[in-house]
ZAMARGU-4260 file (C-alpha; in steps of 0.2 Angstrom, whole numbers, plus 5000, padded with zeros to 4 digits):
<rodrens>
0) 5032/6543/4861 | 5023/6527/4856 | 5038/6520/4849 | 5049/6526/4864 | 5036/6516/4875
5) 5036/6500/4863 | 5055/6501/4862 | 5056/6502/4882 | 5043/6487/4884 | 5052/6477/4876
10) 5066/6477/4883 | 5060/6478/4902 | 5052/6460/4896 | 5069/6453/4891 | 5075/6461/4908
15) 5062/6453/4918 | 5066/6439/4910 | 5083/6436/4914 | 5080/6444/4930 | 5068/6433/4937
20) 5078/6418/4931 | 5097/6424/4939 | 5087/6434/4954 | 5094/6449/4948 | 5076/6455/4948
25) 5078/6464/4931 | 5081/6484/4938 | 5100/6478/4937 | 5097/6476/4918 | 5086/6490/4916
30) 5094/6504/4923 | 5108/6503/4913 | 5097/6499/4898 | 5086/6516/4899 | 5103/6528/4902
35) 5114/6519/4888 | 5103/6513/4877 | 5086/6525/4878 | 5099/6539/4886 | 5087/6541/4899
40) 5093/6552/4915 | 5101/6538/4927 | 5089/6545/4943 | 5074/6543/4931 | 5080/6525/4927
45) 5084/6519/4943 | 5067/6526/4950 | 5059/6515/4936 | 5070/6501/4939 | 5065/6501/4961
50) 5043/6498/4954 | 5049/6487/4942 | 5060/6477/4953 | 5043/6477/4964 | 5033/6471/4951
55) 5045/6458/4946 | 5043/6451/4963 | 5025/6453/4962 | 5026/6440/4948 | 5039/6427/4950
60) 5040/6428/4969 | 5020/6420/4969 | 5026/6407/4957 | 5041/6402/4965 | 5034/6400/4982
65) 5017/6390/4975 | 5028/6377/4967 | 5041/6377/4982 | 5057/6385/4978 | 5056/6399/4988
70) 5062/6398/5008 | 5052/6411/5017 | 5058/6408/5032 | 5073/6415/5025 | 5067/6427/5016
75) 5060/6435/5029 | 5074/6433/5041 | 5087/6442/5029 | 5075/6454/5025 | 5074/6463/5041
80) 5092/6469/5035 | 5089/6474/5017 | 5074/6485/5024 | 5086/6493/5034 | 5102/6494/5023
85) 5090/6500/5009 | 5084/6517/5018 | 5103/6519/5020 | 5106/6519/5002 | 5091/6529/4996
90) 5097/6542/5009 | 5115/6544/5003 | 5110/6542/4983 | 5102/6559/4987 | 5117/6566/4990
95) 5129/6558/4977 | 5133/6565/4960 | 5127/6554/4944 | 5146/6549/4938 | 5148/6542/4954
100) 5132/6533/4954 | 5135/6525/4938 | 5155/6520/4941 | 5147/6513/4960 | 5135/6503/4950
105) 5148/6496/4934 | 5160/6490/4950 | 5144/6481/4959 | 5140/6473/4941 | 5157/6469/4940
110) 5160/6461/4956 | 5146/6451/4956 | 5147/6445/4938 | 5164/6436/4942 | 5161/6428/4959
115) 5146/6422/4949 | 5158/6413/4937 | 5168/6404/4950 | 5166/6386/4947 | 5153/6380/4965
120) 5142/6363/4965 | 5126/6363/4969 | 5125/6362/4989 | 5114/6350/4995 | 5122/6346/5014
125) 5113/6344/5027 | 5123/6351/5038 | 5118/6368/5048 | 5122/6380/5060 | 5114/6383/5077
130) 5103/6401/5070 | 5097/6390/5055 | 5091/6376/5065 | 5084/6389/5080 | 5074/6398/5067
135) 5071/6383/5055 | 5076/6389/5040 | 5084/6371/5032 | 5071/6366/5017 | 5068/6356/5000
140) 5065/6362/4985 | 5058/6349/4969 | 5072/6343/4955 | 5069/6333/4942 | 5071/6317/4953
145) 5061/6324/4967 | 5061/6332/4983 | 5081/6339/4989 | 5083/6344/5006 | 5099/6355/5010
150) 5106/6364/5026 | 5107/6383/5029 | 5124/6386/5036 | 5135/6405/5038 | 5118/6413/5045
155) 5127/6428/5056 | 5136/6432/5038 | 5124/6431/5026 | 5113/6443/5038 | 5128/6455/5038
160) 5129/6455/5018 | 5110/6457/5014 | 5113/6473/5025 | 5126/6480/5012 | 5112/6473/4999
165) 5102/6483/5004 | 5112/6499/5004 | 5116/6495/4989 | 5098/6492/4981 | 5093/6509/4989
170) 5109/6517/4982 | 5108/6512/4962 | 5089/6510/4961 | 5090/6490/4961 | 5085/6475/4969
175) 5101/6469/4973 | 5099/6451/4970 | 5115/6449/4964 | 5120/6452/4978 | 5107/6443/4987
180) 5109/6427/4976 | 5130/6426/4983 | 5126/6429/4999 | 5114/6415/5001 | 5125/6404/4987
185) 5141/6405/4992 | 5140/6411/5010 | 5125/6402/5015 | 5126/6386/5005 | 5110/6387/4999
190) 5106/6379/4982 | 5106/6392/4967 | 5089/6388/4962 | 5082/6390/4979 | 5093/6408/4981
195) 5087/6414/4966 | 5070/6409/4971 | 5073/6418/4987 | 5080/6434/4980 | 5067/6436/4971
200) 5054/6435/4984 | 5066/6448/4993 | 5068/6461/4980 | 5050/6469/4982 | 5051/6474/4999
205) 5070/6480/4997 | 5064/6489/4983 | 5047/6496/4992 | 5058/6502/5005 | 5069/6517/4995
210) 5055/6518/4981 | 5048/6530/4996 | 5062/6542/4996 | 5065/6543/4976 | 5047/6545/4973
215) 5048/6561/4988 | 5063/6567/4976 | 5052/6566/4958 | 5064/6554/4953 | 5050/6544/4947
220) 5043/6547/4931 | 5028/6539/4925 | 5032/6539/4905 | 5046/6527/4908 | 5039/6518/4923
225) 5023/6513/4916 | 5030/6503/4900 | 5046/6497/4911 | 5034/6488/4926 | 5021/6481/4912
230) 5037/6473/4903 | 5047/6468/4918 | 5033/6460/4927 | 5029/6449/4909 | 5045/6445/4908
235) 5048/6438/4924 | 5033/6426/4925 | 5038/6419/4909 | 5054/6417/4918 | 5046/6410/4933
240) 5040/6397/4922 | 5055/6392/4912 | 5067/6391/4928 | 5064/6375/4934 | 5070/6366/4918
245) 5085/6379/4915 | 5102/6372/4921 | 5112/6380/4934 | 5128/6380/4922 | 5117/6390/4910
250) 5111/6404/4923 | 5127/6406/4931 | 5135/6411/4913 | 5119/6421/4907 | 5119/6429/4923
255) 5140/6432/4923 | 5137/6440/4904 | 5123/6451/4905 | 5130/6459/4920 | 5147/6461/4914
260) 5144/6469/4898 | 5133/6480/4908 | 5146/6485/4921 | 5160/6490/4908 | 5147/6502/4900
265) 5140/6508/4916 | 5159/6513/4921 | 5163/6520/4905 | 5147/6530/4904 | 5152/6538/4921
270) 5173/6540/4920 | 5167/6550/4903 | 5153/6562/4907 | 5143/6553/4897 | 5128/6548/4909
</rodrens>
């Protein structure tokens, strides 16, 4: 049992890690780590993966928001659909078979790793539409040649996505910052750094907000959830540390890898039986 919980540590610190850099949140890398990898029972593991995900944003979200990447004005504003999408999802994973979870996840993973691969600049317009400037949701965030401001602009579509981020979180036991991070990239034109930031200030309360209903369901085992959150939160303050020197090039392929292997494994494990 010692081993099994070393083993688990470590790798919920790699997840956390590359979760809080990418704003995956690291219960996207988890999840499918515990069932293929430690073949924990996929329930268990996305139970494990929705406190990790909170304690992932525990830790990086703080950090973010002291040294400014964070937008909480957005944060907060997406949220309220998240929350909501996110009770959706918990309600309906009660009642879907484990194959269908795991082939559901593999084609999210797989979705979001390619869109993520799609060549984008950096958006640092100042343009805006008329929610974002009502609200006041435009901001800065620090580079290496100082303060960036940029414009927030699509605010009726991102709102709409978060909502299906949320069904999602609550349905697969994640975050959802994937999906989160496109939404704000590439509908919102929000710089990556700052979306990732974001996301990961999201994912907690996203999470918090189905962890109710798989906790109701015993789906949350402490054994795997203790060692996973301990490792996940490390991990992603380390990340929360390293991401203002990591190039946005480098994220978008780290992010586009780990996910993909990921998705194909998640969708074979399901098609066979096998999870």
């Amino acid at each position: 049992m010692l081993l099994f919980s070393s083993l688990v540590f470590l790798a919920a610190t790699a997840a956390g890690f590359i979760g809080s850099l990418t704003g995956l949140g690291g219960g996207v890398v988890i999840t499918p780590v515990l069932a293929l990898l430690f073949h924990v029972d996929l329930r268990y593991a996305m139970g494990a993966s929705l406190v990790s995900v909170i304690a992932t944003s525990s830790g990086a979200a703080s950090a973010y928001v002291r040294e400014g990447f964070s937008n909480v004005r957005i944060g907060l504003l997406l949220e309220i659909a998240t929350t909501c999408g996110a009770i959706v999802g918990a309600v309906i994973a009660t009642r879907t078979p484990t194959a269908a979870l795991s082939i559901i996840m593999g084609v999210v993973l797989l979705v979001s790793a390619y869109t993520s691969t799609r060549p984008h600049p950096d958006h640092l317009s100042t343009n805006t539409d008329l929610l974002a400037q009502r609200f006041r949701l435009n901001g800065e965030y620090p580079s290496e040649t100082g303060r960036r401001q940029y414009g927030v602009q699509r605010v009726k579509a991102g709102f709409s996505m978060m909502f299906g981020a949320g069904v999602t979180s609550g349905l697969l036991g994640i975050g959802s910052g994937a999906l989160k991070v496109i939404a704000m990239d590439r509908f919102m034109r929000i710089p990556f750094k700052v979306s990732t930031a974001t996301s990961n200030f999201m994912i907690g309360v996203t999470a918090a907000a189905s962890a109710g209903v798989y906790l109701r369901r015993g789906w949350i085992v402490p054994d795997v959830t203790m060692p996973v959150m301990l490792g996940v939160l490390i991990g992603s303050l380390l990340g929360a540390r390293w991401l203002s020197a990591a190039p946005v090039k480098t994220l978008r392929l780290l992010f586009a890898a780990v996910v993909g292997i990921l998705a194909i494994e998640m969708i074979y494990g399901g098609v066979t039986g096998k999870l």
